[in-house]
C-alpha positions in Angstrom: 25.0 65.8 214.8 26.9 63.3 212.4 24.9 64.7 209.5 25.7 68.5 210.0 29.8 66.9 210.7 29.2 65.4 207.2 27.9 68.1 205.7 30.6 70.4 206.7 33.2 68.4 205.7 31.6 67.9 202.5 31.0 71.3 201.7 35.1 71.7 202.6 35.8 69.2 199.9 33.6 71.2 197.7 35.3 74.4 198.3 38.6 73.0 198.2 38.2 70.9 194.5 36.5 74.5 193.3 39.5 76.2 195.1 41.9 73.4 192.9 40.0 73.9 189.5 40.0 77.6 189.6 43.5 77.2 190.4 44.2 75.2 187.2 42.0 77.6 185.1 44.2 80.4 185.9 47.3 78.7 185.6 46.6 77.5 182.3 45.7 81.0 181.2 48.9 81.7 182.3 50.4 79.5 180.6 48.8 80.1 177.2 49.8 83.3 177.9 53.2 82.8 178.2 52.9 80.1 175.0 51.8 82.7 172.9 55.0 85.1 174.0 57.5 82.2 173.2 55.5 81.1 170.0 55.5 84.6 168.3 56.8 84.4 164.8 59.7 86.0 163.3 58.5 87.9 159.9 61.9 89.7 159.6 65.3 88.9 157.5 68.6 90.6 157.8 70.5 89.8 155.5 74.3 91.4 154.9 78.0 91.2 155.4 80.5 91.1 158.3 78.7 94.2 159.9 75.5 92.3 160.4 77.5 88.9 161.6 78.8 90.9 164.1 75.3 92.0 165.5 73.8 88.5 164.9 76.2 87.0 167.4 73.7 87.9 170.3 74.5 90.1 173.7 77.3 87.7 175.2 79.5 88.7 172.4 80.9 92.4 172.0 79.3 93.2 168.8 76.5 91.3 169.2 73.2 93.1 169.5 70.5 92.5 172.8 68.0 91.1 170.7 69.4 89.2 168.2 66.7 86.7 168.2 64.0 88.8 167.2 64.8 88.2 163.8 66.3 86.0 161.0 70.0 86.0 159.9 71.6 85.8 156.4 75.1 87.2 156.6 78.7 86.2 155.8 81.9 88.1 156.0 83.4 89.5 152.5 80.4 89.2 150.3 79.1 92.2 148.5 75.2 92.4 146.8 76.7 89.1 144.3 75.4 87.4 147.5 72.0 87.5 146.0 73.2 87.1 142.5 72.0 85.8 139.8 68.7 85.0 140.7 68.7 84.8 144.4 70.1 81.6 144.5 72.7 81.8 147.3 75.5 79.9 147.6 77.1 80.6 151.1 80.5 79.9 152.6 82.2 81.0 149.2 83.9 83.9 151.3 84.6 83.5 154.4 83.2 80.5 155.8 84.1 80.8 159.1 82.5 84.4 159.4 78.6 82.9 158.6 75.2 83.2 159.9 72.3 81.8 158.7 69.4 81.3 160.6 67.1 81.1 158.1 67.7 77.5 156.9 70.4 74.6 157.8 71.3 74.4 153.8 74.6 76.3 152.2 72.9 76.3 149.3 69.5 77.2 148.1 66.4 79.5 146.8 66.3 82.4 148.8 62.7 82.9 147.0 61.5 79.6 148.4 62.9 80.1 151.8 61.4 83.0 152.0 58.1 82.2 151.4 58.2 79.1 153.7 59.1 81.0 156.6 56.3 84.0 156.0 58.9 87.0 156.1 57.2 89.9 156.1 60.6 92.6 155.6 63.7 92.0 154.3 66.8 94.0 155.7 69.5 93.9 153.5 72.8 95.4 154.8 75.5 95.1 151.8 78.0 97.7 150.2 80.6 98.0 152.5 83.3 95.3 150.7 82.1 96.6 147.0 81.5 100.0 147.4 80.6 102.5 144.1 79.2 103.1 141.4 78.7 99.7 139.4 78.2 98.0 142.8 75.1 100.7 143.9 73.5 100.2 140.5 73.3 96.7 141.0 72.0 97.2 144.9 69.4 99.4 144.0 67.8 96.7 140.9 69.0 94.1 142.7 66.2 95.2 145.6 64.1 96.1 143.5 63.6 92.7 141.7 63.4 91.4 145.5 60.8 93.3 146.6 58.5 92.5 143.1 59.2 88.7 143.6 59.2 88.3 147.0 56.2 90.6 147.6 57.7 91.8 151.0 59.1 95.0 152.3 62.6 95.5 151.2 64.9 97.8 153.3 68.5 99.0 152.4 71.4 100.1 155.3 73.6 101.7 154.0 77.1 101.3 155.2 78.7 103.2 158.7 81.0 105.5 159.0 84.5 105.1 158.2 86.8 106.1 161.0 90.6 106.8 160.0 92.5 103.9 162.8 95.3 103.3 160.4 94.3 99.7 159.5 92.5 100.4 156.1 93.6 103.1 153.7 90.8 106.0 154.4 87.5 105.0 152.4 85.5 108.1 153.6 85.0 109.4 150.0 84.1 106.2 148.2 82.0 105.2 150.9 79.4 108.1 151.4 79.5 108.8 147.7 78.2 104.8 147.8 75.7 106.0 149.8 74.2 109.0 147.7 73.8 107.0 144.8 71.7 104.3 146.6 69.7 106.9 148.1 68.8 108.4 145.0 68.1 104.9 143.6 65.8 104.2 145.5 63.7 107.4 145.8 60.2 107.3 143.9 60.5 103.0 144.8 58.9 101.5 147.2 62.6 100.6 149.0 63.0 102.1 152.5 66.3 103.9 152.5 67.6 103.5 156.6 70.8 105.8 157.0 72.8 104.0 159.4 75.5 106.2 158.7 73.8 109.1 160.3 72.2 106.9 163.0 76.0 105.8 164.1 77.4 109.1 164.2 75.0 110.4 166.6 76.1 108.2 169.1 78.4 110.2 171.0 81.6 109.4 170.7 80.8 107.0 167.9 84.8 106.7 166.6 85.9 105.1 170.2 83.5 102.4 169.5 85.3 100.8 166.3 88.3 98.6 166.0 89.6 98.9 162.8 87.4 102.5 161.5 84.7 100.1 159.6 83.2 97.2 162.5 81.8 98.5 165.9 81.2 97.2 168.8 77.4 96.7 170.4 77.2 100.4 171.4 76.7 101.5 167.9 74.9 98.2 166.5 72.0 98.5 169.0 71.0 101.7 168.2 71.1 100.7 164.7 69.2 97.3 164.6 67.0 99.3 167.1 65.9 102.2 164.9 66.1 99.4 162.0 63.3 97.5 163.9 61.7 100.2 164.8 61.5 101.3 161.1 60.1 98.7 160.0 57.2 99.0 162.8 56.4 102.1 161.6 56.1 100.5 158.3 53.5 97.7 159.2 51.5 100.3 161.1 51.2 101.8 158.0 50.1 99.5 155.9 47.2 98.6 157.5 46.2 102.8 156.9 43.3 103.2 154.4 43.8 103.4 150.9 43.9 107.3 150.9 46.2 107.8 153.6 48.4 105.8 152.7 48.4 108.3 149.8 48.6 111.1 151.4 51.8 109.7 153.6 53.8 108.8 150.8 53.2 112.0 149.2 54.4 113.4 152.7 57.5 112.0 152.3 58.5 112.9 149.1 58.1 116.4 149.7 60.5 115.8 153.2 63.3 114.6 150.7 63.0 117.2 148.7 63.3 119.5 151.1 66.4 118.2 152.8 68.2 118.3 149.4 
């Protein structure tokens, strides 16, 4: 009678360390899991002026955007594409150095080449044009990124710059600004630049021109949808390159026709 006791109980003791290990298996997969989540890397840089400071601030702040941290930040307030002038050697704070972000390194000072390549970005945002906006200054945008894009061997992306919306602050910049905007689009066709037009992406919001202060910052209601379709973009653009050879061909070729049909 005392050996069937024993043996029950020690069965019980079996089935509850099995219970307690298959507990712990799980539990770590669930944790590994949720490692692998928090450990993702970020492949992205934004890099820009006041308008992409605001959106780096994060959601508590009004012009901050929901997912901020999904990506690195470059920006400072004032600066124009001499940012990344001569040589990509930035020297930051030169501006407005209370108006910086830079998540990308703790140094004012140094290669953006180097940095760069020690953090493994993948795409490069760059978001410039709205403090130096013309002729000379879209010249220098459109070799500017293209000199990026051959030495850091990453995707380069230009924004160009939002809407201007008449609120009395700043004399009206309408004409200057979207003529900015044709050049660089037509400086970077037939490159391998991704043109993103935030300026049409802002003005579908509805009611876009309630959303801006002083006609040329908004507020979070136009910046998500812009970061948005800017990360969603460049989605689109790793999901093609991993596209054979051929089709990857065949797309570009695609889109080439598009913009010549929408002239």
């Amino acid at each position: 009678m005392e050996d069937a006791m024993r043996g029950d109980s020690d069965k019980k003791l079996i089935f509850f360390l099995f219970g307690i290990l298959i507990a712990l298996i799980l539990g770590g997969q669930i944790f590994c899991v949720k490692a692998e989540i928090k450990s993702e890397p970020k492949t992205t840089l934004i890099i820009g002026d006041s308008i992409p400071y605001g959106m780096s601030l994060g959601k508590k702040r009004g012009t901050g955007v929901d997912e901020a941290d999904k990506v690195y930040w470059l920006t400072e307030g004032g600066v124009s594409i001499n940012l990344l002038c001569p040589d990509f050697k930035v020297n930051l704070g030169q501006v407005m150095p209370r108006a910086v972000v830079n998540t990308l390194t703790d140094s004012k000072k140094f290669d953006l080449l180097k940095e760069i390549k020690k953090k493994k970005i993948e795409d490069i945002v760059v978001m410039l044009g709205a403090n130096w906006p013309g002729e000379e200054a879209a010249k220098l945008i459109v070799s500017t990124l293209k000199k990026l894009a051959k030495k850091s061997g990453c995707r380069v992306y230009y924004v160009n710059i939002l809407p201007y919306v008449d609120k009395g602050k700043y004399k009206n910049r309408t004409a200057v600004l979207t003529y900015h905007n044709r050049l660089t689009k037509e400086g970077f066709e037939d490159t391998d630049i991704i043109y993103i037009d935030a300026y049409s992406i802002a003005k579908s919001v509805k009611n876009y021109q309630n959303y801006t202060w002083d006609g040329i910052h908004y507020s979070k209601d136009v910046y998500n949808v812009v970061f948005e379709e800017i990360l969603s973009v460049i989605e689109e653009e790793k999901e093609a390159e991993k596209l054979p050879e051929e089709e990857k061909t065949e797309k570009k070729a695609k889109a080439k026709q598009d913009k010549k049909a929408k002239k």
